[in-house]
N, C-alpha and C positions, 0 to 999 in steps of 0.2 A: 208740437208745431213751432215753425219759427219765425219771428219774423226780423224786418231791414229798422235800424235806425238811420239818420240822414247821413253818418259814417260809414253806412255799408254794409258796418260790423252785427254780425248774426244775435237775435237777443231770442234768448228761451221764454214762454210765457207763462212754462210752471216756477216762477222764481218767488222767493219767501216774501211773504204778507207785510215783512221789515221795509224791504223796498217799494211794494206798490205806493203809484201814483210819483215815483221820482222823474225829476226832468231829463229829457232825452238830451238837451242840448250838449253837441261836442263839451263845449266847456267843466258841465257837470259830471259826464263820462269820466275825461281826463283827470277828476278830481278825485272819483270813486275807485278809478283805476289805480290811482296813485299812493290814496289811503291803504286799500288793500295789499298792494305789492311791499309798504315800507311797513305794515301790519306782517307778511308772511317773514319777511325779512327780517324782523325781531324775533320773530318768532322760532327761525331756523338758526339766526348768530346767537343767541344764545339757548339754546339747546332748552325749550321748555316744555318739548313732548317728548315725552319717553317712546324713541323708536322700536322699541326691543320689541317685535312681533310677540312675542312670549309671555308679556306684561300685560294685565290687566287692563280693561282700559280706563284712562284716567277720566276723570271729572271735577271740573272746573267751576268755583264761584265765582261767578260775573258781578262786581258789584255794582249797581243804578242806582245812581244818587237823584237823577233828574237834572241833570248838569249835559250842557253839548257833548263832553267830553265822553260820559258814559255812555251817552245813547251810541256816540261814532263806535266808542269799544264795540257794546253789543252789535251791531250793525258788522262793522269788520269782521269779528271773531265768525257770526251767525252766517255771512256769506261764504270762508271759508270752510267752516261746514258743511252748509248746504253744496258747497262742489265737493268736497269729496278731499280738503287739503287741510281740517284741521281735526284729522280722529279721536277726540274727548267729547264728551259730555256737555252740556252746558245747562248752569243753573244761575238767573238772574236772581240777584235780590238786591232787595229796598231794605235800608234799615231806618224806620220812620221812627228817630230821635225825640220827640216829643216836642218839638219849637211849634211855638203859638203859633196858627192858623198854615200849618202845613198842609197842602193838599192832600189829603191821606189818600182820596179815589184816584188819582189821575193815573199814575204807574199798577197800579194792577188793574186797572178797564184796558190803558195801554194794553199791556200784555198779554193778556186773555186774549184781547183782539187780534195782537198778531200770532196768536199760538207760542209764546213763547215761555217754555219751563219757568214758574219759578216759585218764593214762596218772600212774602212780606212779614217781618221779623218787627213787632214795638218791642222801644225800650227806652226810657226816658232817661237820659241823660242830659238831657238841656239842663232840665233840673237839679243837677248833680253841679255841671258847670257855672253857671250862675250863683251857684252857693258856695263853690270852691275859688273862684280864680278873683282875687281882689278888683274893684274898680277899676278902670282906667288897664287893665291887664289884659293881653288879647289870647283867646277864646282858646286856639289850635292846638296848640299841644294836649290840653288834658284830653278835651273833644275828639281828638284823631287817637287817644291812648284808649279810650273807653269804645270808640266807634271798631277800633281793631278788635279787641277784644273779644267782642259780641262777634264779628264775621269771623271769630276763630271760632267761636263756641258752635256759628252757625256750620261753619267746615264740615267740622265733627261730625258735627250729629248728621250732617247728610251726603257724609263719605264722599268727600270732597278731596282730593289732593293740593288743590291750590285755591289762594283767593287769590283774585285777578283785580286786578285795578286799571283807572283811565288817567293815570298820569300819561302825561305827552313830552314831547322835547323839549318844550318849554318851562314845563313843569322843573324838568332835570336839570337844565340851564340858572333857573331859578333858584334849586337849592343851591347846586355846586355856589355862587354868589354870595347867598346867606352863609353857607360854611369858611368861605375864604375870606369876607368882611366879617362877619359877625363869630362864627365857629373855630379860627385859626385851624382851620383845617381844609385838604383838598378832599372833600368827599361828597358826596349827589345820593339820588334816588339808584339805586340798582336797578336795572331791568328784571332780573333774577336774583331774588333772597331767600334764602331758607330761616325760616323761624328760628328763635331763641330754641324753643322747644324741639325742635327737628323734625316736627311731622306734618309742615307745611311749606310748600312753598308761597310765596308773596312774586306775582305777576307784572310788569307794567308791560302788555303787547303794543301799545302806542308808543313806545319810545322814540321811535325814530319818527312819529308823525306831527308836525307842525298845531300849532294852536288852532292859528288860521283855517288849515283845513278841517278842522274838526267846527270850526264857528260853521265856517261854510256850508261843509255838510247836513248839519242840524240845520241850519236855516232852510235849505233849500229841501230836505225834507217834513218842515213844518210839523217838527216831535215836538212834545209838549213840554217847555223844560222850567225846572222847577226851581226858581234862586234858591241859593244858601245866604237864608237872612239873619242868621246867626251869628257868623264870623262877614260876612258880608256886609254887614252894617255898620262895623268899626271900622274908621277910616286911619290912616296912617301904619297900617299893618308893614314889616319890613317887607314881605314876599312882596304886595303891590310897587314897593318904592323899586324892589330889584325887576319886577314887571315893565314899570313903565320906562327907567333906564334900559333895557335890556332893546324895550319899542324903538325907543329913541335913537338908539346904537344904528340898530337896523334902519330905519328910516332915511338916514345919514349914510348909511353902509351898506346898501342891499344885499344878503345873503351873508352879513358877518354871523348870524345866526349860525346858520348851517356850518362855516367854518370853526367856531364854537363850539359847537356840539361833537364836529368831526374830532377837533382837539379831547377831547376827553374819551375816545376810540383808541388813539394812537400815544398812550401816555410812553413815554421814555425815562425809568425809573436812573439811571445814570445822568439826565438831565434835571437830576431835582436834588433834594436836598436831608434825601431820608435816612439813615444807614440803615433801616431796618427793612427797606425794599433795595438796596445796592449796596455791597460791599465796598464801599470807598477804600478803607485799611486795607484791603486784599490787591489795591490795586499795585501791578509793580510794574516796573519800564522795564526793557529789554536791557540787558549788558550792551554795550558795545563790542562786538567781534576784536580778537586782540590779534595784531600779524604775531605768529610762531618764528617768523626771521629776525623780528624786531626787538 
């Protein structure tokens, strides 16, 4: 059965348990609409399903942090599924880190509720962190090395081809900064990486989608989301200081953002400074033609 939103446009009423109760409003549409399309569109430019009718089919760990950003992930990914545009598998998971007064029920009542696959993984590494990383030293790096870890191990064992993550364009924005201030180097998050190991890929399908939209969305679906009060609690962190310059830029500059982002699409390795991505030595100028009268 179908029925009209105040657009006109036709809305199915068997649509996934993720969505029920979102706002009809144009505004909200356009927003969902937008997520999705710049969601399929990561997804197709860099090449992160295996077309090959032939292949097995893949399956994907979706991972939920309780963060907006995850929720949009699952949310996008789960819609294109449910139409019939993204043929993999989906497995959500929570990996419940061990930080004091973590909501352990909320993401699995979530998801039971909305029928969605998945399986809740403890492992106490809070406790690991806090005893390895000196005072005054922030949190991320050991935290995100042992958090990987475990969603490999979790891969594995549930014949998983990718772990999937909810970085966003900002996210990617983000690093490339820290790498070029702080890292001497031009490098970001990749959309698509294949493990040290080779037998995973590492996912970011939000690439292309905006922070914003992903706040937006979670707000306006009223998901239950769950701070990271771990590394969230230390203030002065560099990624924040590159966050709120980055705001700032934009604010000043509307849409410097996006043309940012676009810059890191369109790299011109003869316009840099590498010789190990352009053959500068190899370059050679043309003779000049000589007259045979002359």
């Amino acid at each position: 059965m179908l029925d009209r939103d105040e657009t006109g446009d036709d809305i199915a009423d068997d649509i996934h348990p993720l969505f029920f109760g979102a706002p009809k409003t144009t505004e909200f549409r356009k927003l969902r609409k937008r997520i999705i399309r710049e969601t399929r569109e990561a997804i197709d430019r860099y090449g992160m399903v295996d077309r090959d009718p032939s292949a097995p089919r893949q399956k994907w760990l979706v991972c939920l942090s309780g963060g907006k950003d995850s929720y949009t992930l699952l949310a996008a990914l789960t819609e294109l599924q449910w139409r019939g545009l993204l043929p993999v598998d989906i497995l959500a998971c929570n990996l419940d880190q061990g930080q004091p007064g973590f909501p352990a029920t909320v993401l699995p009542e979530f998801l039971t509720k909305m029928g969605v696959p998945h399986r809740i993984e403890y492992a106490d590494t809070y406790s690991i962190v806090i005893d390895k990383v000196p005072q005054g030293r922030t949190y991320c790096a050991l935290c995100s090395r042992l958090r990987r870890g475990n969603l490999y191990r979790i891969a594995r064992e549930e014949g998983c081809s990718a772990v999937v993550l909810g970085h966003h364009r900002d996210d990617i924005l983000a690093t490339f900064f820290l790498n070029l201030f702080h890292g001497g180097k031009l490098a970001t998050m990749p959309p698509k990486l294949l493990n040290d190991e080779g037998d995973l890929f590492v996912l970011r399908p939000l690439a292309h989608v905006a922070e914003e939209d992903c706040e937006a969305f979670s707000r306006a679906m009223n998901y239950p989301i769950i701070p990271c009060d771990l590394c969230g609690s230390q203030d002065g962190l560099q990624r924040q200081a590159i966050g709120r310059m980055l705001d700032e830029w934009e604010a000043k500059a509307p849409g410097r953002k996006g043309k940012m982002f676009s810059a890191l699409m369109t790299a011109r390795p003869s316009h840099l400074l590498d010789p190990e991505l352009f053959d500068f030595a190899g370059l050679s100028r043309k003779t000049p033609a000589t007259d045979p009268e002359g």
